[in-house]
C-alpha positions as a LaTeX table, in Angstrom:
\begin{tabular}{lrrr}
\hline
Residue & $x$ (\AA) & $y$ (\AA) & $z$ (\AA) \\
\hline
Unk1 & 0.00 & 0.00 & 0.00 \\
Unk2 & 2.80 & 2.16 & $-0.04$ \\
Unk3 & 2.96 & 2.59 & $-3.59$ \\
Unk4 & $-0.76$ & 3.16 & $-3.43$ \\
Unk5 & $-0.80$ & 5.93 & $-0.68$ \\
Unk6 & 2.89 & 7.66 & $-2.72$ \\
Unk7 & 0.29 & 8.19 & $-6.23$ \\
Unk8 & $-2.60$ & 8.92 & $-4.63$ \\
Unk9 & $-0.53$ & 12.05 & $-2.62$ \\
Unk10 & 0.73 & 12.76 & $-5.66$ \\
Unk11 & $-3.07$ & 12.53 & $-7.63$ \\
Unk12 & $-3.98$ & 14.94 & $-4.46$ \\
Unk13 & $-1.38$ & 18.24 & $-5.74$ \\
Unk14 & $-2.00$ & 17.23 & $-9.69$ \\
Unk15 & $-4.93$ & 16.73 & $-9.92$ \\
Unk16 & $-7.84$ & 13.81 & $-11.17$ \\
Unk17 & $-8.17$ & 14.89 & $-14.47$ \\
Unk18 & $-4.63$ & 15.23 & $-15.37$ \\
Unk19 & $-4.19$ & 11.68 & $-14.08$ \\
Unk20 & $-7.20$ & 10.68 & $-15.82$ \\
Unk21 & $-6.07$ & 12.22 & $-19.19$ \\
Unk22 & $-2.78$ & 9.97 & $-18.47$ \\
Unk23 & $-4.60$ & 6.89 & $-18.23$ \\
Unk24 & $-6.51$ & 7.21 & $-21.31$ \\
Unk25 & $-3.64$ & 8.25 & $-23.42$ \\
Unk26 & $-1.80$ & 5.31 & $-22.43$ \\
Unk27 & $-5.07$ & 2.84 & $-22.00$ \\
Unk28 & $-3.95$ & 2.02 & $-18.65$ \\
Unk29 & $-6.25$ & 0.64 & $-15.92$ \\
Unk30 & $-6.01$ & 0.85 & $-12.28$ \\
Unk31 & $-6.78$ & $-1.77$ & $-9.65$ \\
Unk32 & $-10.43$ & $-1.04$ & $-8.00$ \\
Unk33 & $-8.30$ & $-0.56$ & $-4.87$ \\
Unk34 & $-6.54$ & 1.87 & $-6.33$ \\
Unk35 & $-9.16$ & 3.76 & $-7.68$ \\
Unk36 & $-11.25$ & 3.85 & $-4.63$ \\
Unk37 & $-8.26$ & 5.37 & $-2.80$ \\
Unk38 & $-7.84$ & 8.27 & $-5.53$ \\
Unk39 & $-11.45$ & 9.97 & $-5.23$ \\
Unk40 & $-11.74$ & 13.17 & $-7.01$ \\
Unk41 & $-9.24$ & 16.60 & $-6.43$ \\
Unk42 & $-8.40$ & 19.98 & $-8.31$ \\
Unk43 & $-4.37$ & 20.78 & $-9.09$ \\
Unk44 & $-3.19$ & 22.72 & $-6.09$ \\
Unk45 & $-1.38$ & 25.60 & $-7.28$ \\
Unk46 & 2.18 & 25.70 & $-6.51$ \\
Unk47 & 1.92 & 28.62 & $-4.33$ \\
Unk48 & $-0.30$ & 27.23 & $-1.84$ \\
Unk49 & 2.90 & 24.91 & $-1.07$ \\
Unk50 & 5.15 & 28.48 & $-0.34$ \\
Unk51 & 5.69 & 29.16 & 3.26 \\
Unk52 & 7.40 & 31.63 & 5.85 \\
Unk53 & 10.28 & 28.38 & 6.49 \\
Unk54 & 10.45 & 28.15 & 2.41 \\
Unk55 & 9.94 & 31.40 & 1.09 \\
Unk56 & 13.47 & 32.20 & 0.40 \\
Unk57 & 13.90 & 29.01 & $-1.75$ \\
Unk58 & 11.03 & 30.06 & $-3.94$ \\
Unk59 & 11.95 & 31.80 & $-7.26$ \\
Unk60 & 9.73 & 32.17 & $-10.47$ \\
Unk61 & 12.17 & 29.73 & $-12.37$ \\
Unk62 & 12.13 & 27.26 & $-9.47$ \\
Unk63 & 7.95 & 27.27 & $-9.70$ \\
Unk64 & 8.35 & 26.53 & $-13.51$ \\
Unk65 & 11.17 & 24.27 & $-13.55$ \\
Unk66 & 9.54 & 22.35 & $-10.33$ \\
Unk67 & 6.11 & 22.21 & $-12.46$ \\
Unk68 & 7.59 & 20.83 & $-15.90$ \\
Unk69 & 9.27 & 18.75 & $-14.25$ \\
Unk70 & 6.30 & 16.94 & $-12.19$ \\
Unk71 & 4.01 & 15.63 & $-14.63$ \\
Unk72 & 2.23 & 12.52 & $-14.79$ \\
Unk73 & 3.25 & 11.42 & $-18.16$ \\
Unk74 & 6.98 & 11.43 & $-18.79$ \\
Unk75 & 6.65 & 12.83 & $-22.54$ \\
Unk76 & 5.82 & 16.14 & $-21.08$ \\
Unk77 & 8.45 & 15.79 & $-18.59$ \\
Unk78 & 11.54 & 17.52 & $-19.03$ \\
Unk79 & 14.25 & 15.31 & $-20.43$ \\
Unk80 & 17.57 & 15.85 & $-18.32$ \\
Unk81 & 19.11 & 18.32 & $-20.97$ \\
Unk82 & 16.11 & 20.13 & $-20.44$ \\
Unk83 & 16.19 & 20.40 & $-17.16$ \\
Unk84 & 20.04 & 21.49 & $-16.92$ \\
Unk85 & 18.80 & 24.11 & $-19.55$ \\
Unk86 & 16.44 & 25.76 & $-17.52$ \\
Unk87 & 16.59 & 29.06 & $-16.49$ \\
Unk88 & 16.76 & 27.76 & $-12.58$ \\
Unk89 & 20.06 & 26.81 & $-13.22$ \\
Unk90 & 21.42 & 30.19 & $-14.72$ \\
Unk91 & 23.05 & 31.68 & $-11.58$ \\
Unk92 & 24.68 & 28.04 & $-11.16$ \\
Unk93 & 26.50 & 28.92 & $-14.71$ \\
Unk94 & 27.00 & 32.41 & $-13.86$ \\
Unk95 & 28.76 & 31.38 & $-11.07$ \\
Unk96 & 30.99 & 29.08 & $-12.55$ \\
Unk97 & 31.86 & 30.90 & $-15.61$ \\
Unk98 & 29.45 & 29.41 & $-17.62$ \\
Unk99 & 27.19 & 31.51 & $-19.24$ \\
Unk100 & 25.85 & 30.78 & $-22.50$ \\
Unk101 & 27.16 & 26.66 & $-22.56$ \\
Unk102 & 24.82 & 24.19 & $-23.26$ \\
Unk103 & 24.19 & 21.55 & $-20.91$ \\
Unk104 & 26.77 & 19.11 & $-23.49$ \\
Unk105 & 29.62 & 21.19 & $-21.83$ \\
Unk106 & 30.43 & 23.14 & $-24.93$ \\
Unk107 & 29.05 & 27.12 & $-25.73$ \\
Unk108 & 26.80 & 26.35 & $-28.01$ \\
Unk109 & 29.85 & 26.28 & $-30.73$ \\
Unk110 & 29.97 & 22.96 & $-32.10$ \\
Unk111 & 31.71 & 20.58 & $-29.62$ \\
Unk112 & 34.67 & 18.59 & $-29.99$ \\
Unk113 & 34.30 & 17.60 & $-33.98$ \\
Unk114 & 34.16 & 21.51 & $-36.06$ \\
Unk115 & 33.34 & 22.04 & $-39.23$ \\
Unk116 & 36.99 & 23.97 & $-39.70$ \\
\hline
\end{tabular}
């Protein structure tokens, strides 16, 4: 049941219909268990989880990178280049010297192999 009681915490901040809308694109059924467990729930917004002990931590990048990254289905997801792509991560490369390199480890220039 812990499986059970991790998805339907999740299914509680997502939402029922975006879980829904992942189980019909991928024809998947759940176990009546399951489904009992799940009932019915709106997508919280991700500022109802900001607090006085969190506050500082919160950023508009880290509310967008936080929600593309926690998605039901994984095509939406953010692949991991993605994600070390995002904005979020900008005054990380700032403040190693980084600006403007793509997530490969080059600057966007070519890589290793050039055209020269």
């Amino acid at each position: 049941h812990d499986n059970y009681d991790q998805l339907v915490q999740i299914v509680r901040v997502l939402g029922t219909d975006a879980f829904q809308d992942y189980l019909n694109k991928y024809d998947i059924e759940l176990d009546p268990q399951l489904e009992a467990l799940i009932g019915n729930h709106s997508r919280k917004p991700w500022d109802k989880f900001i607090n006085l002990s969190n506050q500082h931590l919160v950023s508009p990048e880290a509310i967008d990178f936080l929600d593309k990254l926690l998605r039901f289905d994984h095509q939406e997801r953010l692949t991991c280049q993605e994600a070390m792509a995002h904005p979020y991560f900008d005054p990380v490369r700032k403040a190693a010297g980084l600006e403007g390199a793509t997530p490969e480890g080059g600057n966007g220039g070519g890589g290793a192999m050039s055209d020269s």
